[in-house]
C-alpha positions as CSV (number, residue, x, y, z in Angstrom):
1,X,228.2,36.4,-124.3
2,X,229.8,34.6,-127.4
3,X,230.1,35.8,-130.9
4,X,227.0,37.5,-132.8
5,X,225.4,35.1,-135.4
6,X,225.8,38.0,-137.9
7,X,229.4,39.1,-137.8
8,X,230.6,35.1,-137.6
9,X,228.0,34.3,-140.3
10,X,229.6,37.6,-142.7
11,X,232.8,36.4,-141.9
12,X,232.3,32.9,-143.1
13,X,230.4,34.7,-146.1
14,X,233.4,36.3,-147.3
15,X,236.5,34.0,-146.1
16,X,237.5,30.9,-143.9
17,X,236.6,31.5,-140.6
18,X,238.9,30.7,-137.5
19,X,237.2,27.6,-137.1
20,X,237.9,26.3,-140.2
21,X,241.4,27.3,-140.7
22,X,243.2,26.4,-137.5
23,X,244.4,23.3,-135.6
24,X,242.7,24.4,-132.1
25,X,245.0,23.4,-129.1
26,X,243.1,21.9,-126.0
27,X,244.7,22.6,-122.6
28,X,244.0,19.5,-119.8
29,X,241.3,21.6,-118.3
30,X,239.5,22.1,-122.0
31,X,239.4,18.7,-122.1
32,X,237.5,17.7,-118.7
33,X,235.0,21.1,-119.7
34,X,234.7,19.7,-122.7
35,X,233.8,16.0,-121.1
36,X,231.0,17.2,-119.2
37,X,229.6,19.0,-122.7
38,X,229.8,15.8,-124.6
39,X,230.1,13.1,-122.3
40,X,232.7,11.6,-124.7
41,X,236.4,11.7,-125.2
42,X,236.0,11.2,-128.8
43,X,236.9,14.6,-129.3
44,X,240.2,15.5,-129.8
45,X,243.5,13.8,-131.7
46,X,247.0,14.0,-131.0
47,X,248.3,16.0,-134.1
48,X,251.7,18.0,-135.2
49,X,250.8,21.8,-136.8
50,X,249.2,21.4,-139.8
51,X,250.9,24.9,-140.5
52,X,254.8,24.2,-139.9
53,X,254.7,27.9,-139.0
54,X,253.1,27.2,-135.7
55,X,256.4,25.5,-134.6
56,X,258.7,28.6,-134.7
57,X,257.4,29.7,-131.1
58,X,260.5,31.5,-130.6
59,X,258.1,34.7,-128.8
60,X,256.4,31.7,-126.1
61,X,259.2,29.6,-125.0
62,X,256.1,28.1,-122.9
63,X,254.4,26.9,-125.8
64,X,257.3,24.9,-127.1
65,X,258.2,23.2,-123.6
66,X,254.3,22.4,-122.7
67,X,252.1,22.0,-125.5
68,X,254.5,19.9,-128.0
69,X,255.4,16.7,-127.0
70,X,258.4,15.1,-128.6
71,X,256.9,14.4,-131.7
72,X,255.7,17.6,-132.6
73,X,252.2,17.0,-132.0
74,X,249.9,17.8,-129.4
75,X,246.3,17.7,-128.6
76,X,243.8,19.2,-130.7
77,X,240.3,19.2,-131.2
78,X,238.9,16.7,-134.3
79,X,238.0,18.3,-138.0
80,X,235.5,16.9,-140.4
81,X,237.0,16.0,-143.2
82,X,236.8,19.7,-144.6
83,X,239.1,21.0,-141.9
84,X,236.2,22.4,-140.2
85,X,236.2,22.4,-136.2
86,X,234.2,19.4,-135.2
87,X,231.7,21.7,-133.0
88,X,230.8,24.0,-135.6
89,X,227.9,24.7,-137.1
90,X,226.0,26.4,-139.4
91,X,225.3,28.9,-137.0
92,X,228.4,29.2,-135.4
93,X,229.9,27.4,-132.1
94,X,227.8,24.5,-130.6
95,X,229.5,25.3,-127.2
96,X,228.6,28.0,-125.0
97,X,231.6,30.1,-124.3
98,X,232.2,28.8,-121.2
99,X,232.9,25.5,-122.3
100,X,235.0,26.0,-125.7
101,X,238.5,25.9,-125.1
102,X,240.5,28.6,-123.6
103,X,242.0,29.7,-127.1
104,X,239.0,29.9,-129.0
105,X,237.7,32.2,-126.2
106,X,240.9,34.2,-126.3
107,X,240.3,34.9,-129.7
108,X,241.2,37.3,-131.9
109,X,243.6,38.7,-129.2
110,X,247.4,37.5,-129.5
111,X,249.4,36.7,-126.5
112,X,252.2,34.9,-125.6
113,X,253.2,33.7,-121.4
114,X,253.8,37.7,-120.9
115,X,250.3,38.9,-121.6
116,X,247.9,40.1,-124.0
117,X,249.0,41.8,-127.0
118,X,247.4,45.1,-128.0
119,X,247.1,44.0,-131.7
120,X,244.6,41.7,-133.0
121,X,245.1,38.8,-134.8
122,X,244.5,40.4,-138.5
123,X,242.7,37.9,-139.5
124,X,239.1,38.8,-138.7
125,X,237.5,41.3,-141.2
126,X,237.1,44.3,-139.5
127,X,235.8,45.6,-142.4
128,X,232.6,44.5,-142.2
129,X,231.4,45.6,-138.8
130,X,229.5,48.6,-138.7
131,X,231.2,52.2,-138.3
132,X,232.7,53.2,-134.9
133,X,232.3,49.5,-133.7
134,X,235.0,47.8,-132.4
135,X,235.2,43.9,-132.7
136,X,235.6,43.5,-129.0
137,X,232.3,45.1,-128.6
138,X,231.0,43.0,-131.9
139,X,232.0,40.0,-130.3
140,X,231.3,40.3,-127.2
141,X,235.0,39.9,-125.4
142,X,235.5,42.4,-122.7
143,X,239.6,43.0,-121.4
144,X,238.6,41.8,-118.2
145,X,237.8,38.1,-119.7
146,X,240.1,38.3,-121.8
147,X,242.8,38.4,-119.1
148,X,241.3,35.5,-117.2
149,X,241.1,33.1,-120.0
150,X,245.0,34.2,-120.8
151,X,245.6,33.3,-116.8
152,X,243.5,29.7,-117.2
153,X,245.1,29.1,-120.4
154,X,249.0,29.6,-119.2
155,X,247.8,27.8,-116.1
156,X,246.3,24.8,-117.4
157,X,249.3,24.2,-119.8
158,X,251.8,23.2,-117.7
159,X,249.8,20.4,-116.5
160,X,250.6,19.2,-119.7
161,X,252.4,15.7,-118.8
C-alpha cells in the first residue's frame, strides 16, 4: 500500500506537494515508529505553525489542548532547508506507510476528534488522475485504514505531556 510513484510524481510536477508545504505533526507513538526506522532522534523539532492559520483550531478543541504546548509550538518532523519533509525523496516517501506518521497516512482526508470528514482536503489535484478513478483508489487508502489511523492518531495525542 502507499502512494503510486506516478500520481505523487504528477503532483509534484505541477504544484508543491503535501510534503513540501506542510509542518507535519508527530504524535508520541510517530516518534518511537519512527526510532526504530532511523535509529535516531534527530528527526523532529519543536516548532510553532509555520502557517498562523493552523492555530485557529476552533473545529478540534483536542488539537489545541494536546498538540500545542504553551508556546505555540509542538513537535514536527525536520525540513531541508527548502521546506521539504526530511524523508522525502525523489521518488516519494522513504518510509513505508506503516512507519510515517499517523497524519501523513491520514492524508488527504480531513478530520477532527469526531471523525473523518467526507470531503477531501482540496489540495491534491484530482485533475490528473485518470477518468472514473477516485484518489482513494489512486492512492491506495481504503475507509477501513483510514478509520484506524484517525483512532491511533486521537489516541496517541493525549499522551502528549
Amino acid at each position: 500500500m502507499g502512494i503510486p510513484k506516478i500520481l505523487c510524481a504528477d503532483c509534484s510536477a505541477h504544484q508543491k506537494t503535501c510534503c513540501q508545504k506542510r509542518d507535519i505533526y508527530l504524535t508520541p507513538g510517530d516518534v518511537e515508529r519512527i526510532k526504530k526506522f532511523t535509529l535516531t532522534e534527530n528527526f523532529y523539532e519543536f516548532r510553532t505553525p509555520s502557517d498562523p492559520s493552523y492555530m485557529e483550531t476552533d473545529d478540534d478543541p483536542m488539537w489545541s489542548e494536546h498538540v500545542f504546548r504553551s508556546d505555540s509550538s509542538r513537535r514536527v518532523l525536520k525540513q531541508d532547508p527548502f521546506g521539504n519533509c526530511a524523508f522525502l525523496t525523489k521518488n516519494g516517501c522513504a518510509m513505508a506507510i506503516n512507519e510515517r506518521p499517523l497524519v501523513c497516512r491520514l492524508h488527504p482526508y480531513d478530520y477532527n476528534a469526531d471523525g473523518l470528514y467526507e470531503r477531501l482536503i482540496p489540495e491534491c489535484p484530482v485533475y490528473l488522475l485518470d477518468p472514473g478513478t477516485t484518489l482513494q483508489e489512486a492512492i491506495g487508502l481504503d475507509l477501513n485504514h483510514a478509520f484506524q489511523w484517525h483512532h491511533m492518531l486521537y489516541s496517541e495525542i493525549v499522551l502528549e505531556k
